[in-house]
C-alpha positions as CSV (number, residue, x, y, z in Angstrom):
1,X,-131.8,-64.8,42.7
2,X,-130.2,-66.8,40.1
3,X,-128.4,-65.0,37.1
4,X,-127.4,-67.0,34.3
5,X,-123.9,-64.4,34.2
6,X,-122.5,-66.9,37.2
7,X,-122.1,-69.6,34.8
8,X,-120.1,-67.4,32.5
9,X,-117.9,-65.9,35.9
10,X,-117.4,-69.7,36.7
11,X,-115.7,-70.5,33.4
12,X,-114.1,-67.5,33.6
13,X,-112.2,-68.0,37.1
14,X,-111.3,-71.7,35.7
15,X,-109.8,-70.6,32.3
16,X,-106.0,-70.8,32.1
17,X,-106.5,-67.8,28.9
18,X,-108.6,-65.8,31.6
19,X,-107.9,-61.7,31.3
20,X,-108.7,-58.8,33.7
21,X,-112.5,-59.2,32.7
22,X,-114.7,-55.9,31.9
23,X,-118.6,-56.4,32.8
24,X,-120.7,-53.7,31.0
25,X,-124.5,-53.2,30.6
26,X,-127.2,-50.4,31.0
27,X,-127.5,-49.4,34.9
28,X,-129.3,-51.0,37.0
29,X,-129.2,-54.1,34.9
30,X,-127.3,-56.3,38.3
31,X,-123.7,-56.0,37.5
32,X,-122.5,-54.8,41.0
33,X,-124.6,-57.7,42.7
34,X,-123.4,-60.1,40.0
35,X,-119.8,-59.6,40.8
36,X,-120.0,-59.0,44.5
37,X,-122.2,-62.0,44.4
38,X,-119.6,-64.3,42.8
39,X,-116.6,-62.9,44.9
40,X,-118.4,-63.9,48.1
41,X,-119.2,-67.6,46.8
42,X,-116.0,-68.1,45.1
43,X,-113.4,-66.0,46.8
44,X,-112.1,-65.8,49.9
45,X,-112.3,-62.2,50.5
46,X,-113.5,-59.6,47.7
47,X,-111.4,-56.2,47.1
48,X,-113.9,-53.4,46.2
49,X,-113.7,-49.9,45.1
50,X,-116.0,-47.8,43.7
51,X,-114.8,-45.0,41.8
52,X,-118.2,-43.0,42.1
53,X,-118.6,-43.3,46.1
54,X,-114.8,-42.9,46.5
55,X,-113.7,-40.0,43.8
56,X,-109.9,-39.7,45.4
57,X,-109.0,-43.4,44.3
58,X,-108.9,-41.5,40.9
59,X,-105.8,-40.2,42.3
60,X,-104.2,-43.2,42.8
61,X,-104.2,-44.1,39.2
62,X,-103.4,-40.4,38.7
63,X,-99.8,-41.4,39.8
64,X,-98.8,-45.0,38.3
65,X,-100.4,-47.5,36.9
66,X,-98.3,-50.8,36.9
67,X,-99.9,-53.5,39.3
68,X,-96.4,-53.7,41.3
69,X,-97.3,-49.9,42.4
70,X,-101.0,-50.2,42.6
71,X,-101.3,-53.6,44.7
72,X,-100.0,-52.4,48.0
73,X,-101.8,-49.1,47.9
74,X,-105.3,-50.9,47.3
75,X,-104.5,-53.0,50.0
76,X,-104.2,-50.5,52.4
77,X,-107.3,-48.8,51.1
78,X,-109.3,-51.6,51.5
79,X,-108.1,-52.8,54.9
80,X,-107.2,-56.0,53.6
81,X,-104.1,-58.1,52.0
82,X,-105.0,-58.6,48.3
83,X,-104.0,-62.4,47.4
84,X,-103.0,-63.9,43.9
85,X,-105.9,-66.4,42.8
86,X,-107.5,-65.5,46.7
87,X,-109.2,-62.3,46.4
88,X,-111.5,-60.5,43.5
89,X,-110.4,-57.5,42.7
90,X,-113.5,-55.3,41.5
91,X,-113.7,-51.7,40.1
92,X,-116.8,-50.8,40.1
93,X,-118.5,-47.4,37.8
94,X,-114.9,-47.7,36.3
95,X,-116.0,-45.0,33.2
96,X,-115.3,-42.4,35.9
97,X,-111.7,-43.3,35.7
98,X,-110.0,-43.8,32.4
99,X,-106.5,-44.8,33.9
100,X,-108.2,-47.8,35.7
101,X,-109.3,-49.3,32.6
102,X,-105.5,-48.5,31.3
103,X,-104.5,-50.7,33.8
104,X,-105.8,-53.6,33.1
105,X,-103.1,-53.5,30.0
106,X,-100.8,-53.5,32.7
107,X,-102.5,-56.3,34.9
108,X,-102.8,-59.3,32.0
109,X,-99.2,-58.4,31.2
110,X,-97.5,-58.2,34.5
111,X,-100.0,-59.3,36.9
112,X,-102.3,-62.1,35.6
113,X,-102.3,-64.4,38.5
114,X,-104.9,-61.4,40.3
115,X,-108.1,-61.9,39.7
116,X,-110.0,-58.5,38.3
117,X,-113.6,-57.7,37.3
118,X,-114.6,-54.2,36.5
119,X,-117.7,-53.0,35.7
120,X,-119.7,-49.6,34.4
121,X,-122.5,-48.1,33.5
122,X,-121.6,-46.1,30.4
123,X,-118.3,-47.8,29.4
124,X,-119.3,-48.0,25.4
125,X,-119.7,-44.4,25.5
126,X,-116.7,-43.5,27.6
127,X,-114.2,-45.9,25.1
128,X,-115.8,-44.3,22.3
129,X,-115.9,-41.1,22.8
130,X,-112.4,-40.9,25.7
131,X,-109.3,-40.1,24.2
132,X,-107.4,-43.0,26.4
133,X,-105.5,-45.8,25.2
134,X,-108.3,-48.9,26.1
135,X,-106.3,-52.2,26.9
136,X,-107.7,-54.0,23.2
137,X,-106.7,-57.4,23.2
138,X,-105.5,-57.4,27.2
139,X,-108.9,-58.2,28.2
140,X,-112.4,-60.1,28.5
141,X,-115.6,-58.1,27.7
142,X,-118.7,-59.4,28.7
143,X,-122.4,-57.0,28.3
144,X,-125.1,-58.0,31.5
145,X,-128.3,-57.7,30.6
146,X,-131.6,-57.4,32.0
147,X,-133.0,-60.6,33.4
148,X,-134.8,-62.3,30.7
149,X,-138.1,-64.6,31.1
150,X,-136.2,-67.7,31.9
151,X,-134.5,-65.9,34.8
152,X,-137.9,-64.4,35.8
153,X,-139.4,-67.6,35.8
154,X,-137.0,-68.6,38.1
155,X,-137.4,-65.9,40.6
156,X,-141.1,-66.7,40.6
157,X,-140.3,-70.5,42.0
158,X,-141.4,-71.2,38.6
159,X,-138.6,-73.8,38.1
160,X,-140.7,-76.9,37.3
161,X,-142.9,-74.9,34.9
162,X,-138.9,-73.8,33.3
163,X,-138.0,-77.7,33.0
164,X,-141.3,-78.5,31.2
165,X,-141.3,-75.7,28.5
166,X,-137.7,-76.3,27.9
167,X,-138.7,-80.4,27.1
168,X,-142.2,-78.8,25.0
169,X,-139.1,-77.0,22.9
170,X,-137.1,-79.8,22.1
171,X,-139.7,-82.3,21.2
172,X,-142.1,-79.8,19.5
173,X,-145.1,-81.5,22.0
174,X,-147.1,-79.2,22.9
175,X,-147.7,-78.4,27.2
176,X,-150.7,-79.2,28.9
177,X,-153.0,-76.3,28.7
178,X,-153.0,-75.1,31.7
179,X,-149.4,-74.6,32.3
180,X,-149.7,-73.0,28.9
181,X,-152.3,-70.7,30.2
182,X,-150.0,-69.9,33.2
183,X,-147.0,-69.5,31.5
184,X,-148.9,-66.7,29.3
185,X,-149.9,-65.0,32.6
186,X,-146.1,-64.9,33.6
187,X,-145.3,-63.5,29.9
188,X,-147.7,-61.0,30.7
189,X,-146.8,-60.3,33.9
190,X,-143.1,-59.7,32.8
191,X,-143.9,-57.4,29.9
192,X,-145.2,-55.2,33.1
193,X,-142.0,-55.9,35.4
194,X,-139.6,-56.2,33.3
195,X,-135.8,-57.9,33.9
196,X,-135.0,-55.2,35.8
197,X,-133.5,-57.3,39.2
198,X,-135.1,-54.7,41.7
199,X,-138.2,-54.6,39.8
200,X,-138.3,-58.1,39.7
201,X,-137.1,-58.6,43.6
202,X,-140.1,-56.6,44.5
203,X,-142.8,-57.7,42.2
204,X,-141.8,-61.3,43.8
205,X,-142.1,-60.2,47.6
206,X,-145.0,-57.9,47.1
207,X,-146.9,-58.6,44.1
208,X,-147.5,-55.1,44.0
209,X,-147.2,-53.1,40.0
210,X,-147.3,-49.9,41.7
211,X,-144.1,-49.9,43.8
212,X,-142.6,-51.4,40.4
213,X,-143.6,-48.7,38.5
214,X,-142.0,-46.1,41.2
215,X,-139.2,-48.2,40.4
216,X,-139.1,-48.2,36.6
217,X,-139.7,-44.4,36.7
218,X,-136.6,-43.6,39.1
219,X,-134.4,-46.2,36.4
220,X,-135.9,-43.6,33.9
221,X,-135.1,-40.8,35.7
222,X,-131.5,-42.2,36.2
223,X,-131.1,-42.7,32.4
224,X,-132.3,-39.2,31.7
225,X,-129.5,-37.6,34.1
226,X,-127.0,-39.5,33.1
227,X,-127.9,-38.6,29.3
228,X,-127.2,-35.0,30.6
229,X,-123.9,-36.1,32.7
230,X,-122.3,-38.0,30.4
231,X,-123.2,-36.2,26.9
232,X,-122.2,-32.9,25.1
233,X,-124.3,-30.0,26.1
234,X,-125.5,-29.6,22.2
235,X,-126.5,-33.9,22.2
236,X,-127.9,-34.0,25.3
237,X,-131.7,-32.4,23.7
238,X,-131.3,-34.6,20.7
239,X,-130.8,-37.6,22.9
240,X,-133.8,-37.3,25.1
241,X,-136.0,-36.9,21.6
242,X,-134.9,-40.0,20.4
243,X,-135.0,-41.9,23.2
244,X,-138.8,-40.2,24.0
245,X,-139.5,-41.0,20.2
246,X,-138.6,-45.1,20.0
247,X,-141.5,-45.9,21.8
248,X,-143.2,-43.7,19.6
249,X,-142.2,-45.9,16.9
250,X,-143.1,-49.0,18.3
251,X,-147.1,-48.1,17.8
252,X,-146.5,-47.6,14.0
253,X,-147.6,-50.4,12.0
254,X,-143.9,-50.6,9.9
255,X,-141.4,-50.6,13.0
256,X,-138.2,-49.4,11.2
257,X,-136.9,-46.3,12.5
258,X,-137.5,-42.8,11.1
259,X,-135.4,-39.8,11.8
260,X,-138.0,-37.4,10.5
261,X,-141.3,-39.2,13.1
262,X,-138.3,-37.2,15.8
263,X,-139.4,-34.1,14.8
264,X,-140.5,-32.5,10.8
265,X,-137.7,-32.7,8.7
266,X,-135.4,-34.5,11.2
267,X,-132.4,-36.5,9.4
268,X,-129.5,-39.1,10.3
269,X,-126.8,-36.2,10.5
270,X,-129.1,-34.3,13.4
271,X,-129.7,-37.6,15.0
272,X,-127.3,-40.2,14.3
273,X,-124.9,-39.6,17.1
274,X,-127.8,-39.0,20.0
275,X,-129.0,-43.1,18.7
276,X,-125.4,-44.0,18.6
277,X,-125.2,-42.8,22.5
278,X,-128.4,-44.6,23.2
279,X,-127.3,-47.6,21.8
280,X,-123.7,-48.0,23.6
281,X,-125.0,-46.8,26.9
282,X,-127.1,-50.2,26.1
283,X,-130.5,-48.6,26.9
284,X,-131.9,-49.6,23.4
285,X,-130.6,-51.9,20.6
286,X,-130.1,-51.6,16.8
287,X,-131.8,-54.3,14.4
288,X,-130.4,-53.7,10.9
289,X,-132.0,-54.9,7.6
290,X,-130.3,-58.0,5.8
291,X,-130.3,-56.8,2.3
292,X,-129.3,-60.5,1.3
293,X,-130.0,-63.6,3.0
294,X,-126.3,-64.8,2.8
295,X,-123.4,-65.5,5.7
296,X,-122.3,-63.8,7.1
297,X,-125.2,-61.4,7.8
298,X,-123.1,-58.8,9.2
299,X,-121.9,-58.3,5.5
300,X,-125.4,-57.4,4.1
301,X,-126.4,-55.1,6.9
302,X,-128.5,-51.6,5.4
303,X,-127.0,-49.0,7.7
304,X,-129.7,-46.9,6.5
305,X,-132.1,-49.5,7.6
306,X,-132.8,-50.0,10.8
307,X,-135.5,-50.3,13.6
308,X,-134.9,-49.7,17.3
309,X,-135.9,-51.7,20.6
310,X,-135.5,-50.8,24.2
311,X,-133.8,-53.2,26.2
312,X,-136.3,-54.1,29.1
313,X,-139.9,-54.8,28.7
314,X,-140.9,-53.1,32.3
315,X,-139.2,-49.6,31.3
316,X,-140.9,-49.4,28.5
317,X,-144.2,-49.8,29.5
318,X,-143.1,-47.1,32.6
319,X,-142.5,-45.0,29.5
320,X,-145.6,-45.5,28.0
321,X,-147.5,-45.1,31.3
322,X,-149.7,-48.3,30.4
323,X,-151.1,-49.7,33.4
324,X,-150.5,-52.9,34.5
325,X,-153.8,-54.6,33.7
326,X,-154.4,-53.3,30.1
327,X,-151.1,-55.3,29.8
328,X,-152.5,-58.2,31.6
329,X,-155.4,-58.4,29.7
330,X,-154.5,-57.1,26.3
331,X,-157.1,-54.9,26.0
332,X,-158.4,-53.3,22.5
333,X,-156.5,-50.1,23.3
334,X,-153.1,-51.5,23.2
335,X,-154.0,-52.8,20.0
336,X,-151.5,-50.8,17.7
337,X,-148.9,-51.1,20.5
338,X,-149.0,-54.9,20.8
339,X,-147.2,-55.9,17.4
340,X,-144.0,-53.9,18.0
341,X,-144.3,-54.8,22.1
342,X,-144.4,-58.6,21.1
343,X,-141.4,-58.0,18.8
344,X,-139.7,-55.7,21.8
345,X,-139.6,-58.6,23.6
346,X,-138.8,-61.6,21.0
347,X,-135.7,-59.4,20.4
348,X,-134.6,-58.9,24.2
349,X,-134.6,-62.6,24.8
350,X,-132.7,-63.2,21.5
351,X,-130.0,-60.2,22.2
352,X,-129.5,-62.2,25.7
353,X,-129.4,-65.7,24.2
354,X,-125.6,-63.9,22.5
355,X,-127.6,-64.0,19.2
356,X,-127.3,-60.8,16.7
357,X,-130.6,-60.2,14.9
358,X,-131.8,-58.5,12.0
359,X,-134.8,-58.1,9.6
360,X,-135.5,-59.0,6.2
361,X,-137.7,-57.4,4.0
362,X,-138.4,-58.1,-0.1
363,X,-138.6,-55.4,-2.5
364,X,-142.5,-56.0,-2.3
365,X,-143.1,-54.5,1.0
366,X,-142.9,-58.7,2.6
367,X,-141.1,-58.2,6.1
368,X,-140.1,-61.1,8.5
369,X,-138.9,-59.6,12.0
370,X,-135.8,-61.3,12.6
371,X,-133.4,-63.6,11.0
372,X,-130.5,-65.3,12.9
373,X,-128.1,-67.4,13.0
374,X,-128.7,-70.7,15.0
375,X,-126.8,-74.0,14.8
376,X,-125.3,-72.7,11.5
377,X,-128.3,-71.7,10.0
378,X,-129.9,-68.6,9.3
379,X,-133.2,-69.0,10.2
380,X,-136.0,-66.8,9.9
381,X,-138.3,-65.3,13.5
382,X,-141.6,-64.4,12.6
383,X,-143.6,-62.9,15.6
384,X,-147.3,-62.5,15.9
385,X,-148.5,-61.0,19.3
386,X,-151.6,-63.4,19.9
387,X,-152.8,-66.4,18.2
388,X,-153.6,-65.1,14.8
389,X,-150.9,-66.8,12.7
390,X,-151.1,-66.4,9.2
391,X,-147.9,-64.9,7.9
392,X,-147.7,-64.2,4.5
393,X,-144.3,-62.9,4.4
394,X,-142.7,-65.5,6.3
395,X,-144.1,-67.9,3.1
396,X,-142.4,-65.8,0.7
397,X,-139.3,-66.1,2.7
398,X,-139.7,-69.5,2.7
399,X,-140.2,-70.0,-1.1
400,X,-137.4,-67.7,-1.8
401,X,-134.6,-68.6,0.6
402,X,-135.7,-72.3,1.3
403,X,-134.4,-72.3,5.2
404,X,-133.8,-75.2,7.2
405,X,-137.0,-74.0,9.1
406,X,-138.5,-71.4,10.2
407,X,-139.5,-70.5,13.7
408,X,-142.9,-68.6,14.4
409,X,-143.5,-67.0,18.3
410,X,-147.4,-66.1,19.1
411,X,-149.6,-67.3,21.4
412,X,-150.2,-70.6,20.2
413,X,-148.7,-73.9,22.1
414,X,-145.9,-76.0,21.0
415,X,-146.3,-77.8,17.1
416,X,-144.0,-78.6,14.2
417,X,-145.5,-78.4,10.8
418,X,-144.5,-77.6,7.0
419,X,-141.2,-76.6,8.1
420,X,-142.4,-74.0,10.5
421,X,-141.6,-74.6,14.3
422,X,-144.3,-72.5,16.6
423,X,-143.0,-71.9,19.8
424,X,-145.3,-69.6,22.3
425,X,-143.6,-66.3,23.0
426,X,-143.4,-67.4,27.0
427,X,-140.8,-70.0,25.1
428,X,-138.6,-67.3,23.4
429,X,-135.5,-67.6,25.7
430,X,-135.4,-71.4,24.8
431,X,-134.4,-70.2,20.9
């Protein structure tokens, strides 16, 4: 299955600046098999420990960390000699042990001719919330995330179809109709599955939603216990509110997030840290509103302002118990849910593409979904979740901030006109 993360690992094994490099991302999301994956294609013998299957190596680091004291031991533990440049060193669930992640310090300083990836689950909340000195500055951080539509694609043994929409992007030309048509059945198809790489192994050998959705609800189940593992006791209710609450939120016309739709009279200071948890355990994502259109955005972000998305299309629909064909076939039900699905989405394939997005909206009540930054230009994302098009507030946008252009995502095909570049949502990953 191909993972665009190998292109990243490549660079990373080649560069002369390269650090003891941390690979984070919500479970489930394919880190393990990423790295495993690239040690066996570009290593001569892989080095693994896992810190949940194997709770004594905590011991180990228990005693000293410097890599002079550490090498030989892992050796032996492994059953195999550990060679500079030669073998991947991995740590795998490393949040389970805070003096592991210490030692990475200790491995860019003393040791940087070994090669070391280590990965977890939960590793935003353990840093913030550990009282351990984390190696800042001593290392390469890198988030996985689910697969997005490209990759899915892909998987399917879609790769012509991947060329051709990529070329429709560039040139603005719009594709033949009936790929279009069949690239909106695969969009469809993947707001069911998801980018979740076992959902996505089995929807491509079987074709069966079902066993998916077994899937998706055991990821679920996974994310719920480890809110309970890896929380406070007095959190660990006002977690699983929020998190049962986003896709709430999602239905309501106006998306951004409101503490008191948690429960009647519910405010940031009850809730705040159970979001905060959410978001670093990277099972949703934050969107902030841009009170100014000005770089850099991060400067004009309304903390108070904010709307929430999950981070994979297949979970969410497991949450909402939609079944597979409603999805498939848009029906009138979904009606209130497709908006803020639509923009789910638009906003997973931009978080993957390394952009950071937020919203805009005027004092006037106009709202465009996202604006980035692309090619040095903030441009505004408006997203419409069929082909109905008109967008007033994108317009006033336009007249107000007068962008380079503005990009709209809906079910139409491929066009460029009055400064607006309509891409179909099947497209988004191209952006």
């Amino acid at each position: 299955m191909y993972r665009k993360i190998m292109e990243y690992l490549e660079s990373w094994q080649k560069s002369p600046y390269r650090k003891p490099l941390i690979l984070q991302g919500a479970r489930q999301v394919g880190k393990t098999w990423s790295v495993l994956e690239f040690g066996r294609t570009h290593y001569e013998n892989v080095a693994y420990f896992n810190f949940e299957t194997n709770p004594k190596l905590n011991k180990t680091f228990d005693e000293d960390i410097s890599p002079k004291y550490l090498l030989p031991i892992l050796s032996h533990i492994a059953g195999q000699t550990i060679v500079k440049e030669k073998t991947l060193i991995v740590f795998d669930e490393v949040q389970l042990c805070e003096r592991a992640l210490t030692s990475l310090k200790y491995f860019c300083e003393e040791a940087p001719e070994y090669h070391i990836i280590v990965a977890g689950s939960l590793l935003g909340v353990a840093v913030n919330r550990a009282q351990f000195s984390f190696p800042v500055g001593k290392v390469d951080i890198k988030t996985l995330y689910p697969m997005d539509m490209e990759e899915f694609m892909l998987a399917m043994g879609e790769d012509a179809l991947v060329a051709k929409i990529k070329e429709c992007f560039e040139n603005d030309s719009p594709m033949p109709s009936a790929l279009h048509e069949a690239a909106l059945q695969l969009y469809r198809q993947y707001l069911v599955v998801g980018g979740m790489p076992e959902c996505v192994t089995q929807y491509v050998q079987t074709k069966d939603y079902i066993l998916v959705r077994h899937t998706q609800d055991t990821i679920l189940a996974s994310y719920l216990n480890d809110m309970s593992k890896y929380n406070t006791q007095n959190e660990i209710k006002k977690t699983r509110l929020a998190y049962d609450n986003i896709t709430v939120q999602l239905s309501k016309k106006n998306t951004r997030f409101q503490y008191k739709l948690i429960k009647k009279g519910g405010r940031a200071s009850e809730f705040e840290n159970a979001l905060e948890w959410l978001c670093l355990s990277g099972i949703v994502s934050q969107v902030y509103r841009a009170e100014q259109i000005k770089k850099p955005l991060e400067n004009y972000r309304d903390i108070d302002a904010f709307k929430i998305y999950v981070s994979d299309l297949g979970l969410l629909c497991a949450k909402k118990d939609l079944a597979a064909n409603d999805v498939l076939y848009m029906v009138e039900e979904l009606e209130d849910f497709k908006g803020g699905m639509a923009e789910n989405y638009v906003n997973v394939q931009l978080t993957i593409g390394g952009y950071t997005t937020y919203y805009w909206e005027s004092e006037r009540g106009a709202e465009v979904d996202f604006v980035i930054q692309r090619d040095g230009q903030l441009i505004p994302v408006e997203v419409k979740s069929a082909d109905n098009t008109r967008a007033k507030s994108l317009k006033v946008y336009m007249e107000t901030y007068k962008p380079a252009y503005a990009i709209k995502l809906s079910t139409k095909n491929f066009s460029f006109e009055d400064g607006k570049k309509t891409v179909p949502l099947y497209a988004a990953f191209c952006i």
